[in-house]
C-alpha positions in Angstrom: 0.0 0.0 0.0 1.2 3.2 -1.0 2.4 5.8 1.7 -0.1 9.0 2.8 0.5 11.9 0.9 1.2 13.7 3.9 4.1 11.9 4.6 5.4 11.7 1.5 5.3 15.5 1.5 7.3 15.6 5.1 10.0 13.1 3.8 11.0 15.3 0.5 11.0 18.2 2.4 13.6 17.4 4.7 15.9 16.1 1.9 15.1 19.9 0.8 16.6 20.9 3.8 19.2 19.1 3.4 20.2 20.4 0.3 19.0 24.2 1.1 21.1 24.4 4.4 24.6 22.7 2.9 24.3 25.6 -0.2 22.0 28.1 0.6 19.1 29.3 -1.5 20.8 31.3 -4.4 23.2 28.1 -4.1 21.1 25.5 -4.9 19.7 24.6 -8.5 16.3 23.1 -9.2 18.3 20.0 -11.2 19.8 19.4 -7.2 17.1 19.7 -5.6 14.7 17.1 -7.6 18.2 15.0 -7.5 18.2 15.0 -3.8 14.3 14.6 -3.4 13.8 12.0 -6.0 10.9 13.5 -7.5 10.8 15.1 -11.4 10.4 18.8 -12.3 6.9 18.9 -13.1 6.1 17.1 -9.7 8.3 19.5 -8.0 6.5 22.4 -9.4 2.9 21.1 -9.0 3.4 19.9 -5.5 5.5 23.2 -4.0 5.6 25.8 -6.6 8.7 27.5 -7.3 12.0 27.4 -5.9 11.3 30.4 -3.4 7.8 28.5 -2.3 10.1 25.4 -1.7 12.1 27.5 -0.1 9.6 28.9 2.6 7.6 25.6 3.4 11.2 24.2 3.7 12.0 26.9 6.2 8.2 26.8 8.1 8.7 23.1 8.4 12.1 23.0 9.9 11.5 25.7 12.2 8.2 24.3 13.7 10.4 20.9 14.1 13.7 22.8 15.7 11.5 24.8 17.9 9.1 22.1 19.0 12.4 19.9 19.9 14.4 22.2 21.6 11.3 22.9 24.1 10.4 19.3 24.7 14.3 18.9 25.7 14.0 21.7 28.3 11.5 19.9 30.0 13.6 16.8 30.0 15.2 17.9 33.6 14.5 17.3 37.2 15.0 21.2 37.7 14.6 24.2 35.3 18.6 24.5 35.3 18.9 21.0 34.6 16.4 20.9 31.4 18.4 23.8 30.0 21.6 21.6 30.3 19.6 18.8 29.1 18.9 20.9 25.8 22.3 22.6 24.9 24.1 19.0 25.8 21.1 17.2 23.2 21.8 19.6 20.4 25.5 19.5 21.2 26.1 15.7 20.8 24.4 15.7 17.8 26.6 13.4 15.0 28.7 15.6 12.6 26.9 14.8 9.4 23.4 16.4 11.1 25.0 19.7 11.4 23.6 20.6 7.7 20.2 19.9 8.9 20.6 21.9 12.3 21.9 25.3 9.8 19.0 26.0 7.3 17.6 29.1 10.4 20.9 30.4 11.1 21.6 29.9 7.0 18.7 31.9 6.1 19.7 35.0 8.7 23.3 34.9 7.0 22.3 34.7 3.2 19.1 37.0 3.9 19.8 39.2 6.7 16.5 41.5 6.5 16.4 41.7 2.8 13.2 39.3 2.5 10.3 39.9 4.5 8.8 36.4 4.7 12.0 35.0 5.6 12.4 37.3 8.2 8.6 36.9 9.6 9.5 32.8 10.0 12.8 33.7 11.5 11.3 36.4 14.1 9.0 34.1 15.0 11.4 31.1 15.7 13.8 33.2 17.3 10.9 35.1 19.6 9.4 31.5 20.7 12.9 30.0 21.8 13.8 33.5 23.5 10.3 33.1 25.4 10.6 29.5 26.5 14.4 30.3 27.9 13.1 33.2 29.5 10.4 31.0 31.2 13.2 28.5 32.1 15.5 30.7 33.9 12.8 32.5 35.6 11.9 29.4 37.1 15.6 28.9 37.7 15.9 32.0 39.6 12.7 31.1 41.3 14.2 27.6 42.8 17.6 29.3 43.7 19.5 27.6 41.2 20.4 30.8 39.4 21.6 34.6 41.4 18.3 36.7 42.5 20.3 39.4 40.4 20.4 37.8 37.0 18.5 40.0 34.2 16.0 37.0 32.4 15.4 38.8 29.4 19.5 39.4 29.1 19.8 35.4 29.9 16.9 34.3 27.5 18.9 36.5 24.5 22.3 35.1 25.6 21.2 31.8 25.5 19.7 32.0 22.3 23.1 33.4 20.9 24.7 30.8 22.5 22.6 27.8 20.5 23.3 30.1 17.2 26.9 30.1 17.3 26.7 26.6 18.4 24.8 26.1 14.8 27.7 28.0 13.0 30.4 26.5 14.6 29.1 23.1 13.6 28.9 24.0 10.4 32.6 25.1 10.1 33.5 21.6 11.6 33.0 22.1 15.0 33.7 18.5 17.2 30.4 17.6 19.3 33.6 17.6 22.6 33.8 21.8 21.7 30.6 22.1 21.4 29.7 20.4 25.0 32.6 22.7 26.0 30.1 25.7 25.1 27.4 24.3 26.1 28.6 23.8 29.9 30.0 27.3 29.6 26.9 29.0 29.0 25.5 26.9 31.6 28.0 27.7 34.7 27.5 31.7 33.4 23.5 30.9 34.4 24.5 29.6 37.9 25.4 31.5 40.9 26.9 34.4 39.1 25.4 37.8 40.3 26.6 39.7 36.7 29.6 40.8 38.1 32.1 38.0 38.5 34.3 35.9 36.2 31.1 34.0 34.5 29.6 37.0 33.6 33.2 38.1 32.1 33.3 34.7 30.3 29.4 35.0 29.3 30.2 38.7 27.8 33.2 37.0 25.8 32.0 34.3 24.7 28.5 36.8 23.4 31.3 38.8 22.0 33.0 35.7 19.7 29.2 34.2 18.9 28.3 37.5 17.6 31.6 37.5 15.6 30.8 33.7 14.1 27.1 35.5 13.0 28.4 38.5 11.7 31.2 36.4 9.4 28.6 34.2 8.0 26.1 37.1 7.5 28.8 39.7 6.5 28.3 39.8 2.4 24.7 39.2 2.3 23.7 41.6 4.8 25.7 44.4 3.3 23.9 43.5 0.0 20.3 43.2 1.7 21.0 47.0 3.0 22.0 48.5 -0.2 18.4 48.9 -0.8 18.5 51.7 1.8 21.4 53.3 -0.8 19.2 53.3 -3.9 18.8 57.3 -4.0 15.0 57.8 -5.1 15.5 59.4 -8.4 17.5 55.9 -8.4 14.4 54.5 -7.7 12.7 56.0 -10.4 15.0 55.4 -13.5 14.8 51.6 -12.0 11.1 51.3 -11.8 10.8 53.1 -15.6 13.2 51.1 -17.1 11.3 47.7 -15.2 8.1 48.6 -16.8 9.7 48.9 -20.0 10.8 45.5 -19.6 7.2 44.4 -19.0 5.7 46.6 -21.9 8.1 44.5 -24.5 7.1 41.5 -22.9 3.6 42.8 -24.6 4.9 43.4 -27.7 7.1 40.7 -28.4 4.3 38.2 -27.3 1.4 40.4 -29.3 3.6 40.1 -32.5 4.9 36.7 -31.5 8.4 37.6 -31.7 9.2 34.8 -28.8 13.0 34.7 -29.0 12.8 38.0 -28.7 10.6 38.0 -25.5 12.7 34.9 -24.4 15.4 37.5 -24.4 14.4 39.4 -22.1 15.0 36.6 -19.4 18.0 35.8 -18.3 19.9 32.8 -19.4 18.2 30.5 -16.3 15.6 32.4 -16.5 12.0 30.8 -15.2 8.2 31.6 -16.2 5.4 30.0 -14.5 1.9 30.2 -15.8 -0.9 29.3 -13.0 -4.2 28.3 -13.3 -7.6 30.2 -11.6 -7.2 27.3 -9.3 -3.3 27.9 -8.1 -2.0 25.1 -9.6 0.8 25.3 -11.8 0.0 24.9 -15.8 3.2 24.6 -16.6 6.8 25.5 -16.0 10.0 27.0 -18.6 13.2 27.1 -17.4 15.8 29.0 -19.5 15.2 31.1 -22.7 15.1 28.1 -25.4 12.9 26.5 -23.3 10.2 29.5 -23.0 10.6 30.4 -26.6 9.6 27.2 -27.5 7.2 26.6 -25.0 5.2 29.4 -25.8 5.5 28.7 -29.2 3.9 25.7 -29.5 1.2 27.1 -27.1 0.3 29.5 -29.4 0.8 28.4 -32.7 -1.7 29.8 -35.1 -3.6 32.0 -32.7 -3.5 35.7 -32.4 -2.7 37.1 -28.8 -3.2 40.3 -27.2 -1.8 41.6 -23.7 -2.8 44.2 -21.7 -1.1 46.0 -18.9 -2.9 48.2 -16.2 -0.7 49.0 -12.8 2.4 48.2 -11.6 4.0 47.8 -8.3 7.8 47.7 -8.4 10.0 47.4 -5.5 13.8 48.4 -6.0 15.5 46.3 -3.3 18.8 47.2 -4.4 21.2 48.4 -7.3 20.9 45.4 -9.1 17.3 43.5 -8.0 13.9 44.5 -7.9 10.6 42.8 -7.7 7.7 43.9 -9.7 4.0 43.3 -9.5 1.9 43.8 -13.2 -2.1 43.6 -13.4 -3.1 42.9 -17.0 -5.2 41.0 -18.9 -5.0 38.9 -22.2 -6.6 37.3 -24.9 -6.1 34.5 -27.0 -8.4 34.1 -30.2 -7.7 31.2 -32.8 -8.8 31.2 -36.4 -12.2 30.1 -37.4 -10.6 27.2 -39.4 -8.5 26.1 -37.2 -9.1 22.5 -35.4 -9.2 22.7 -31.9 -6.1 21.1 -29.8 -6.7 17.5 -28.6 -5.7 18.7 -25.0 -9.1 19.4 -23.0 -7.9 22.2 -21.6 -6.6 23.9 -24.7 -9.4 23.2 -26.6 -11.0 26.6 -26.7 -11.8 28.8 -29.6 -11.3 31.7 -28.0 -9.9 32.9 -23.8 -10.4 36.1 -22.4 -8.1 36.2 -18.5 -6.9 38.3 -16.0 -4.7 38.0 -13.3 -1.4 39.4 -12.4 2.8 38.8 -13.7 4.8 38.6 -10.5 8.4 39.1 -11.2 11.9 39.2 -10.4 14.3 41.1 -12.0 18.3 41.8 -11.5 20.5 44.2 -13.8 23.2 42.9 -15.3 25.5 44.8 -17.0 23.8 48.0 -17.0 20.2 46.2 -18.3 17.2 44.9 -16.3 16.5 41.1 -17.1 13.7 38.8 -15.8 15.1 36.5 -13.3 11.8 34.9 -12.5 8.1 35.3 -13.7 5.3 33.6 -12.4 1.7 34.5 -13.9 -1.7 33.8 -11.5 -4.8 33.7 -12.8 -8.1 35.6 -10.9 -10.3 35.1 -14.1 -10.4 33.1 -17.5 -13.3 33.3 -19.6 -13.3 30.1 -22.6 -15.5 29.7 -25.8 -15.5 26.8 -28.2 
């Protein structure tokens, strides 16, 4: 009998994981990822979406796990001081070869810093619900006299969280699970007796001071990328959001006169397009500008096309990447004479939609180019 969906869904994503935490997101290619999860493109892209919307659930899912864990291993001790130890010893004996799996949080803070707003939201929120259970933990601590009556929880709750992330990066560069125990009992001793003025609070302070060093060395390019958005001047701003729409507007063109190398063009060489359905589901997906000439030519053949753009939204993120947001409308109409396609859902005389082109869009070389265009459907009106 064949497995639930469900779990099906769980297993691939945490080979996703896998494979998102070892290279990052703008590291990891669609052709490794259906390697690693054993499933083809097209089931790729009809199960999860896009690479981003892999990317996200991916994220959601491990975080909900990590979080979920970590908490039931605080409560694994006969005292609140001794479910804490319970928890940093746990992660800390982890084997070696988990250490990818344990990265793909503190991965998505260094390769995004604050540059992407739903990364961030799934971050914030992982980081807030560990910082509130530790804060619980050593409150209770303090409460049973196992910690000084002059230790600052919220200060505690943060340091302890900064502890468990530059546990995370140290793995990752190789750490052995005998240094990371070290750490672990470290941060531990600097939560006991200590009244914030002795030698554990000195050691706590440094060994804050080295975390925050490990963060800031895996963050360091990435988040001085993610805040050149706040360098874009706004006549900046302006010439990029023109030049964008223009982009869009010979995306109309080329497809209205069925010039589709030309409009392939305009992508850049790995450049995706992803049509959707009314329903959400993906109708199909190109990859690269051979594929989405061809693709589109064969979808149209003998048919006449017409696009129609209404209002953009365009969001200049940087120098060189931007997101846009295009309402339009289109219209497909196929000669009188013409036999209908065998496909059921192609077999239309004429379609009338409307819906939206969501893209992404770097400069390279002085040019805007489409990194990544998925089209959603609100309306689509068939006759036969």
């Amino acid at each position: 009998m064949a497995r639930p969906k469900e779990f099906e869904r769980e297993e691939v994503l945490e080979r996703a994981i896998k494979v998102f935490a070892d290279h990052g997101f703008e590291g990891t290619s669609t052709d490794a990822l259906m390697h690693s999860m054993g499933i083809s493109r097209q089931s790729l892209y009809d199960t999860f979406g896009d690479k981003r919307s892999l990317y996200l659930e991916a994220l959601r899912y491990y975080s909900a796990k990590s979080v979920s864990d970590l908490i039931h291993n605080l409560h694994g001790g006969s005292s609140p001081l001794k479910g804490l130890e319970a928890a940093l010893l746990t992660y800390a004996a982890k084997p070696t070869e988990e250490a990818p799996l344990g990265c793909l949080g503190i991965g998505a803070i260094c390769e995004f810093g604050r540059s992407d707003k739903d990364v961030s939201l799934l971050t914030d929120m992982s980081g807030q619900t560990v910082v509130a259970a530790f804060r619980r933990l050593v409150a209770d601590a303090k409460q049973a006299g196992e910690t000084s009556q002059d230790i600052d929880v919220q200060t505690a709750a943060e340091f302890l969280l900064t502890t468990i992330s530059g546990m995370q990066v140290a793995a990752r560069g190789g750490a052995t699970p005998e240094s990371l125990q070290n750490i672990a009992r470290m941060a531990i001793r600097s939560d006991k007796r200590d009244s914030g003025t002795g030698p554990g609070a000195a050691i706590a302070a440094a060994c804050v001071t080295k975390i925050r060093r490990l963060l800031m060395t895996g963050i360091g390019q990435k988040s001085r990328k993610a805040n050149m958005r706040e360098q874009v001047s706004d006549v900046e701003k302006l010439i990029a959001t023109n030049e964008i729409r223009e982009v869009m507007a010979r995306y109309a063109r080329h497809a209205d006169h069925k010039e589709f190398d030309d409009l392939a063009r305009l992508f850049t060489p790995d450049g995706t397009f992803t049509p959707h359905k009314v329903d959400g589901t993906v109708w199909t997906h190109m990859e690269g500008r051979e594929s989405i000439a061809k693709t589109i030519t064969k979808s149209v053949g003998d048919a006449q096309v017409i696009h129609q753009f209404f209002s953009y939204e365009t969001e200049v993120l940087s120098p060189t990447a931007a997101r846009s947001v295009t309402a339009m409308a289109d219209m497909v109409i196929r000669p009188e004479n013409e036999p209908l396609p065998a496909n059921e859902e192609m077999a239309f005389r004429t379609m009338r939609g409307y819906g939206h082109y969501h893209g992404d869009f770097v400069k390279v070389e002085g040019r805007w180019y489409i990194k990544a265009l998925v089209q959603t459907r609100l309306k689509m009106d068939f006759t036969k």
